[in-house]
C-alpha positions in Angstrom: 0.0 0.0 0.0 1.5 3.8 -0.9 2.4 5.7 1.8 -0.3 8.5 0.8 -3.2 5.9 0.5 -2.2 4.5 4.2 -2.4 7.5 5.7 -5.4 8.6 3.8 -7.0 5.7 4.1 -8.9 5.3 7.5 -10.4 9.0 7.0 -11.5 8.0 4.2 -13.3 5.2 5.6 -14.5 7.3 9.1 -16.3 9.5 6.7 -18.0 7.5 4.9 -19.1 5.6 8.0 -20.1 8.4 9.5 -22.5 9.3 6.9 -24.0 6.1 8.0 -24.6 6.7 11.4 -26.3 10.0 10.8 -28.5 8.2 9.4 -29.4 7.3 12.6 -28.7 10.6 14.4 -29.6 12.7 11.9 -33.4 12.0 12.3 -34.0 11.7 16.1 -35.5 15.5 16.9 -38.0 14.1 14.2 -39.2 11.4 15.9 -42.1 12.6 17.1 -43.4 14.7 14.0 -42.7 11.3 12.2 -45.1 9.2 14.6 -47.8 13.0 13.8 -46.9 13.3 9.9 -47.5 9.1 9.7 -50.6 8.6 12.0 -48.6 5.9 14.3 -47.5 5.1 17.8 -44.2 6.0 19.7 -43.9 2.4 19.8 -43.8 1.9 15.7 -41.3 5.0 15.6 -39.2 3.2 18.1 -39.2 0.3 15.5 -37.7 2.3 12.7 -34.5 2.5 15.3 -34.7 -1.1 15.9 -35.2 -2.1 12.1 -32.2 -0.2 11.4 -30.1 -2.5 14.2 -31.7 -5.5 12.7 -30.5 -4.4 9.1 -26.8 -4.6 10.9 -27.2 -7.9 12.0 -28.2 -9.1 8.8 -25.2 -9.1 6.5 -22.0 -9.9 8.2 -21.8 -13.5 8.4 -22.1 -13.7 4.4 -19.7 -10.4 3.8 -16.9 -12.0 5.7 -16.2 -14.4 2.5 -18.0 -12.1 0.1 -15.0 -9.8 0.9 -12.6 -12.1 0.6 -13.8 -13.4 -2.6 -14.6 -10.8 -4.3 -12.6 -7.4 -3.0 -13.1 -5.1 0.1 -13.5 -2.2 -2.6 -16.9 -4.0 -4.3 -18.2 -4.9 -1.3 -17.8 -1.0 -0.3 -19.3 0.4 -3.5 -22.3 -2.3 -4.0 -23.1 -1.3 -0.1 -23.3 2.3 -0.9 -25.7 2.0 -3.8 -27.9 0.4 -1.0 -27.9 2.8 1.3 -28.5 5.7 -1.3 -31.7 3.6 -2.7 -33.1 3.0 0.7 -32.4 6.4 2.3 -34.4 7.7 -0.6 -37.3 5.7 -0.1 -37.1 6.6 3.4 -37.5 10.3 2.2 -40.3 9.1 0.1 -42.1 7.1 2.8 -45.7 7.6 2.7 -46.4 4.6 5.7 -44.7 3.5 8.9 -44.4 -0.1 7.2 -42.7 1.8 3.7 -40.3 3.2 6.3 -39.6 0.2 8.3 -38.8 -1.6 5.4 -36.5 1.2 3.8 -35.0 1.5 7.1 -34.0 -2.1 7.7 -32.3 -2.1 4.5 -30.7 1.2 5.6 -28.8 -0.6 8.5 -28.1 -3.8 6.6 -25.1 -1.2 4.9 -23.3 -0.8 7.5 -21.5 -4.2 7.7 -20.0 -3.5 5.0 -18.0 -0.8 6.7 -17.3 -2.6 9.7 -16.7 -6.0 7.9 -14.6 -5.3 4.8 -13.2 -1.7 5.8 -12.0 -2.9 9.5 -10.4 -5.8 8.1 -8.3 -3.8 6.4 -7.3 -1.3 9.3 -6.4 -4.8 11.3 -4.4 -6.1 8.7 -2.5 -2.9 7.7 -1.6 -1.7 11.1 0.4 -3.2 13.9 -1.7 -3.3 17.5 -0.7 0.3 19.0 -1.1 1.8 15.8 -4.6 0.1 15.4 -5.8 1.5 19.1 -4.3 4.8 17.9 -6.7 4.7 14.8 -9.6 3.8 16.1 -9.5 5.7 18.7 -8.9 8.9 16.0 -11.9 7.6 14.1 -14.0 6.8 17.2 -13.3 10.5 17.6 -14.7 11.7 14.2 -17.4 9.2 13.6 -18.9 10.4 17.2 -19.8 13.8 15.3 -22.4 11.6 14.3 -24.7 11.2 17.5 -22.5 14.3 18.7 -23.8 17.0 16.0 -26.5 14.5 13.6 -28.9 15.8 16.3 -28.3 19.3 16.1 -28.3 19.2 11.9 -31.6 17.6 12.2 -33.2 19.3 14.6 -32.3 22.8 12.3 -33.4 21.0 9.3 -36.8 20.2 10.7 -37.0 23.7 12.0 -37.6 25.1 8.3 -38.1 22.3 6.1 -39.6 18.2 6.3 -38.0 15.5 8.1 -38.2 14.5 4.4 -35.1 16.7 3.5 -32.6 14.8 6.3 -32.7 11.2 4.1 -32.2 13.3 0.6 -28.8 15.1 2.4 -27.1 12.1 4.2 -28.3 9.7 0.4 -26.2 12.9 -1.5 -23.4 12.7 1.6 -23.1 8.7 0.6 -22.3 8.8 -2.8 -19.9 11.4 -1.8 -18.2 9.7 0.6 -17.5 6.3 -1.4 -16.0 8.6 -4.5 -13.2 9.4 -1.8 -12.8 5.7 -0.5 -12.7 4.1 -3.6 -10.0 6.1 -4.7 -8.1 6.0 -1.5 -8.5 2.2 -0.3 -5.6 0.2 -1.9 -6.1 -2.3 -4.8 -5.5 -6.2 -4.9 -4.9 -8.1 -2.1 -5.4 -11.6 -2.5 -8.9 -13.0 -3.1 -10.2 -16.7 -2.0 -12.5 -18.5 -3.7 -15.6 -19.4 -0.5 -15.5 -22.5 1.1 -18.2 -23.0 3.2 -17.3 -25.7 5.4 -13.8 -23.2 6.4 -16.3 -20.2 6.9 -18.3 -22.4 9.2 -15.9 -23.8 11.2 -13.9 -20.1 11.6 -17.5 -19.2 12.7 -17.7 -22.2 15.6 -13.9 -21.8 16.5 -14.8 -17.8 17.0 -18.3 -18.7 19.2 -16.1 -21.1 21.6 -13.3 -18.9 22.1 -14.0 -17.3 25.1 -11.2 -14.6 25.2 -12.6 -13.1 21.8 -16.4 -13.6 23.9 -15.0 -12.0 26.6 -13.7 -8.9 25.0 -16.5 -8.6 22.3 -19.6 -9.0 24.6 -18.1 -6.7 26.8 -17.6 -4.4 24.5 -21.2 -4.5 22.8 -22.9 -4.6 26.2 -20.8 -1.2 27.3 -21.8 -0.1 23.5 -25.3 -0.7 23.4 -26.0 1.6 26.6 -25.7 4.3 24.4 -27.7 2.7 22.0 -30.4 2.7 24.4 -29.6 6.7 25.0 -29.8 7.3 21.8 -33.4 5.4 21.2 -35.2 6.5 24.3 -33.6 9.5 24.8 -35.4 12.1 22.3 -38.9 10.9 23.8 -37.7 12.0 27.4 -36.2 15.0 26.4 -38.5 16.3 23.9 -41.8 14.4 25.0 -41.4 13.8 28.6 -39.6 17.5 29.6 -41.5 19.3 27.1 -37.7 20.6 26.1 -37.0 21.7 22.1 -35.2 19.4 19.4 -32.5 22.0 19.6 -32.2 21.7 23.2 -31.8 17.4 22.4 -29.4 18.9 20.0 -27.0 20.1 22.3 -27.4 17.7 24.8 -26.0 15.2 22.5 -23.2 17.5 21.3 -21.8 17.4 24.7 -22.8 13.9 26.1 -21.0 12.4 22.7 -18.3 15.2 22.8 -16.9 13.8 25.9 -16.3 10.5 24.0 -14.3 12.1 21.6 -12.3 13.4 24.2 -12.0 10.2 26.1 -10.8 8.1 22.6 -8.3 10.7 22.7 -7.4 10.0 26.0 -7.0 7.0 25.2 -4.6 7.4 22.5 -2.1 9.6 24.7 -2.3 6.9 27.3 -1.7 4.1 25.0 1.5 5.1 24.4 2.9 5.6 28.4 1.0 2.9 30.4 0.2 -0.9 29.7 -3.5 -2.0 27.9 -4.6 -3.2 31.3 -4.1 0.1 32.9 -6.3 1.9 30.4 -9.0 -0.5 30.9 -9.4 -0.7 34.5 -9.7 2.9 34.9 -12.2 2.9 31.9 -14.6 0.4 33.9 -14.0 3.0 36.9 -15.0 6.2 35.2 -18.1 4.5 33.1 -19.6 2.8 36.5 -19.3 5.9 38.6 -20.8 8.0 35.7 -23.8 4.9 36.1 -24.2 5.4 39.6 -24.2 9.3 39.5 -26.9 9.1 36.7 -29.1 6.5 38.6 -29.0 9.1 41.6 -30.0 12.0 39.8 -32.8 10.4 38.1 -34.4 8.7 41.4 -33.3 12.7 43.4 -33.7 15.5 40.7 -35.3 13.6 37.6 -35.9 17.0 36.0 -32.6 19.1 36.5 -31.4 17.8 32.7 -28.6 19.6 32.8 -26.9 17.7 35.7 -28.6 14.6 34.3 -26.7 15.0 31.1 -23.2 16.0 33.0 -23.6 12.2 34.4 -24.0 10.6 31.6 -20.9 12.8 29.9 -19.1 11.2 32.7 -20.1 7.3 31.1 -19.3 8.3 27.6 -16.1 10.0 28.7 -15.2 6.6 30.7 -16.5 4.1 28.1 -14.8 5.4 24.9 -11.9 5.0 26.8 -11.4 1.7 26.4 -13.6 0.9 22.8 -10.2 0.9 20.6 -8.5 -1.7 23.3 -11.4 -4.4 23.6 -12.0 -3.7 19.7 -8.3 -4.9 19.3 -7.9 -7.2 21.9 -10.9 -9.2 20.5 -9.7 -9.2 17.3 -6.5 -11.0 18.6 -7.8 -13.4 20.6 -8.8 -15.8 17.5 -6.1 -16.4 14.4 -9.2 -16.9 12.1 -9.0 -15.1 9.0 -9.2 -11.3 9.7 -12.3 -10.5 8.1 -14.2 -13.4 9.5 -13.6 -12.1 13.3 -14.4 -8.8 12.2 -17.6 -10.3 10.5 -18.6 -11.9 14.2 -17.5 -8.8 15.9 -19.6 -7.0 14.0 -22.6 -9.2 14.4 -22.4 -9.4 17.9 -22.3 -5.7 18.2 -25.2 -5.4 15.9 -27.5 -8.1 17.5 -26.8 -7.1 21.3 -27.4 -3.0 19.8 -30.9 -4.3 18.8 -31.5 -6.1 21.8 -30.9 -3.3 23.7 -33.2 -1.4 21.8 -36.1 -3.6 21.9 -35.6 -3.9 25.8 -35.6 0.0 26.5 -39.3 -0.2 24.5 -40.7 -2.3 26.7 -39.6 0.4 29.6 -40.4 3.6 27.8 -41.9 5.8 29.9 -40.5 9.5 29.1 -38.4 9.3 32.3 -34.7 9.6 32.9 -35.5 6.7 35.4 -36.3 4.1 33.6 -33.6 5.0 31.3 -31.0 5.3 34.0 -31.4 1.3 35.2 -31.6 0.2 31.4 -28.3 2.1 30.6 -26.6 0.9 34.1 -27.7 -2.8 33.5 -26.1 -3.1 30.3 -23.1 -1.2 31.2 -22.9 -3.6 34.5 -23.1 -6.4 32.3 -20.0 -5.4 30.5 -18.2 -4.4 33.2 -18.8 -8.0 34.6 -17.0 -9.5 31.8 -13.6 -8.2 31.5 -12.9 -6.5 35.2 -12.2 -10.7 36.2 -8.3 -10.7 34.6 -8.3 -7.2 33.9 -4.8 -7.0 35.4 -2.9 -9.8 33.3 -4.8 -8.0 29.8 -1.9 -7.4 27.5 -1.5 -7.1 23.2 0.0 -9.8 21.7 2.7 -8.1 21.2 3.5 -7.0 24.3 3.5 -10.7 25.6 
């Protein structure tokens, strides 16, 4: 690979994925003029977020040797003329089911980017300079939740929610333009053997280091998934507060996970993994317990609310690049068929996360706070045991 494309490269790539995650963010203030504009339920507009998480489970088991059979760049471009058909019909959606449908297909793109395009940061990169770039691009693709709230929440103000899906469908096609000319050629290509894929799949589910560090990650993950889903209706709904105001709130709770990847990738370089990982645990669990408080003693002071949950992202992001890695090296299955399960996994315990934070919606920072803290408990639980002895391979 050229020295210009490598460094080009993972920017590249971040951009484009976070075009696809404002898909996500991009829409929330418009939730509720959605559910008004479409004659449904809070509950059916909740569905168009879980949809979406379902579309990202439903790819990445057959992209793994897609990829590797047929290029990470096709996989890349074919992707991206799916997510500019569906997004349109999203724009164009004249039911809830219309949008459901255009939605799932939506989230079913980004694999692709997580599949194919992480593969290729894992194999170009040694481990440091892997935590060090994905911490960068955890950085830049936050902007999504960070400002997609505050770009739709303007939108809405003077046009239709309509107008966010034709934007982000004309900010995918631009951003695969710059990747394809940026992501390297060749690379060897495999012809698909299905019996290999299937057993790299069952060697991957019975390795418990790679469990441990994946589910951990995707439990401490999907808590602000939850945030995200439940967190316009309290805010908007619940305190009667503008999109604007949701806007901002979301500017600082995901700016403070930009600051702690960066964190991250000063500290990766002085102090051992394990270090880094403990104290991430520490910060994200005493953010929990400071939001749970809040919400049970000032449930409507938002403002403090929202400083305890800056204290979980901050903590939380922390760590992301180091499980993401340390997953990834915990199995010597070809590269893109861990990140294939890594990215399932995330994608599946995202939507289950999602449907269990419907079945607790109740416009409160309450209920929120326990489905948050239980999720971020349950990650927690599953790489503190060891946490001491967690080093990179190539530190060993």
């Amino acid at each position: 690979m050229k020295n210009g494309q490598k460094l080009i490269f993972p920017y590249a790539l971040v951009f484009y994925e976070a075009v696809l995650y404002l898909a996500n963010d991009m829409y929330l203030p418009s939730l509720p003029r959605i559910a008004r504009d479409l004659g449904t339920s809070q509950d059916m507009v909740q569905y168009t977020l879980s949809l979406w998480f379902m579309g990202t489970c439903s790819l990445q088991i057959f992209l793994g040797p897609l990829s590797d059979r047929f290029g990470r760049r096709l996989i890349l471009v074919w992707g991206a003329v799916l997510f500019f058909v569906s997004t349109c019909f999203c724009a164009m959606a004249d039911s809830i089911e219309m949008l459901l449908v255009a939605r799932f297909f939506q989230g079913s793109v980004v694999g692709t980017v997580t599949v194919a395009g992480y593969a290729a940061i894992h194999e170009f990169y040694d481990s440091r300079r892997t935590v060090q770039l994905l911490s960068i691009m955890a950085s830049i693709i936050i902007l999504a939740p960070a400002v997609g709230p505050i770009l739709g929440a303007w939108v809405i103000e003077f046009y239709s929610w309509r107008v966010i899906f034709f934007v982000l469908a004309g900010w995918g096609a631009l951003g695969v333009v710059g990747l394809y000319f940026t992501m390297p050629k060749g690379g060897s290509r495999r012809k698909i053997r299905i019996k290999g894929v299937i057993e790299d799949y069952k060697s991957l589910m019975r390795n418990s280091s790679f469990l441990k560090y994946a589910l951990g990650f995707c439990f401490i993950l999907s808590s602000f998934f939850i945030w995200i889903v439940e967190g316009p209706f309290v805010i908007i709904e619940g305190l009667k507060l503008s999109p604007t105001v949701f806007g901002w709130m979301q500017l600082f709770v995901f700016g403070c996970f930009g600051v702690g990847a960066q964190i991250a990738k000063i500290l990766i370089k002085k102090r051992p993994v394990s270090e880094l990982v403990r104290l991430s645990i520490l910060v994200t669990l005493s953010g929990a317990g400071l939001f749970v408080w809040m919400s049970l003693m000032m449930s409507t002071h938002w403002v403090l609310i929202t400083a305890a949950v800056m204290v979980i992202s901050l903590g939380a992001s922390m760590a992301f690049g180091s499980l993401n890695r340390l997953a990834i090296e915990a199995s010597t299955v070809t590269m893109v068929n861990r990140t294939a399960v890594f990215s399932l996994l995330v994608s599946a315990i995202g939507t289950l996360a999602c449907f269990v934070m419907t079945l607790f919606n109740n416009h409160t920072f309450l209920n929120l706070s326990f489905v948050m803290t239980a999720f971020l408990i349950l990650g927690a639980a599953l790489i503190w045991p060891g946490s001491k002895r967690i080093r990179f391979l190539e530190d060993a």
